[in-house]
Structures are given as structure tokens and as C-alpha cells.
N, C-alpha and C positions, 0 to 999 in steps of 0.2 A: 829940422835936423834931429831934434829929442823926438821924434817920432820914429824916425828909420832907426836912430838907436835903439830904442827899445827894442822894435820887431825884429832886428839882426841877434839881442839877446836873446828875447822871445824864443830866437830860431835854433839858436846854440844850446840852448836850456832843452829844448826838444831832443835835438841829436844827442844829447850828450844823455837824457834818459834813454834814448835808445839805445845807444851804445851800453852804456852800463847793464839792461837789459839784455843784451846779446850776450855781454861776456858773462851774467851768470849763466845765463843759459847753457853756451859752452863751458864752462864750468861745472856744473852739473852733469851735461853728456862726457866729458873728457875720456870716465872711465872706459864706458860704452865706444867710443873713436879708436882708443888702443889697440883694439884687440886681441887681449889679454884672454878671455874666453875662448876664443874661436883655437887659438892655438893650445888652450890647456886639452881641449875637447882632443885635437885632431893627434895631440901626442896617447891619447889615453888609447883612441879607436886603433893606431897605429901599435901600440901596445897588446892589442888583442887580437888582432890582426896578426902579430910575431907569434904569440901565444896557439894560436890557430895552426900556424903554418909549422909550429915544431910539433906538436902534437898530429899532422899528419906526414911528416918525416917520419917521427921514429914509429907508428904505424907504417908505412912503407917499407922500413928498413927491417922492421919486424915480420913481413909480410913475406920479402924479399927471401930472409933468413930458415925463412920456411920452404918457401919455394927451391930453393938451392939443396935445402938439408933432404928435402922429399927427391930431387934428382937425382943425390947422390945415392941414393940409398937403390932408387933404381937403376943405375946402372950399377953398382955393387951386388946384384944379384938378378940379372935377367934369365936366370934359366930357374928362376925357383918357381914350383909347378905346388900346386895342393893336391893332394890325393883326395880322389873320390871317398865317401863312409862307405 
């Protein structure tokens, strides 16, 4: 009987360094499981991405502003002719 007891310690002393191994382990990764990273990343690329997109807005709207002001300007004078030198 003092023999099985032993080995059932034996067995428990085993698990239970495993165990304590495992939980540093995760301990250690915890940060990394978070994903604390991943989302600082995707608000940053997302940030310049906004950056990107209003920078060719107001390009557009500037482009836009041209394209209108050069219309009016012709139809405000369709019969204006250059003379020959």
C-alpha cells in the first residue's frame, strides 16, 4: 500500500510541475494573446488611410473648382475671336 502511495505522489508532484510550467508559460505569452498590437497597428494604418483619402478630396474638389471656373469663363465669352498679326 506504501508503494501505490508513493507512486500516486510521485504522479501529483509530476502534474503539478507541469501545471506550474504551463501557467508560466501563459504568463509570459499573455501579452502577445491580447492583441494589444494588432489593434494599435490597424488604428494607425487606418489613420493614414483617412489621411490619404482627405488629401485626395480636397485635390478633387480643387480640381473640380477649376474645371467649373474654366466653364464659366467659356460660356461667358463664346464669340471672343483673336485677330490675325
Amino acid at each position: 500500500m506504501e508503494k501505490e502511495e508513493r507512486q500516486i505522489e510521485e504522479r501529483l508532484e509530476a502534474a503539478t510541475t507541469l501545471l506550474e510550467r504551463t501557467l508560466s508559460w501563459l504568463e509570459e505569452r499573455q501579452g502577445a494573446l491580447t492583441g494589444e498590437v494588432e489593434r494599435i497597428s490597424a488604428t494607425v494604418e487606418q489613420g493614414r488611410r483617412e489621411a490619404e483619402l482627405a488629401e485626395k478630396l480636397v485635390s478633387a474638389e480643387r480640381e473640380l473648382a477649376e474645371l467649373k471656373a474654366g466653364a464659366a469663363q467659356s460660356l461667358l465669352s463664346p464669340l471672343r475671336r483673336t485677330l490675325p498679326d
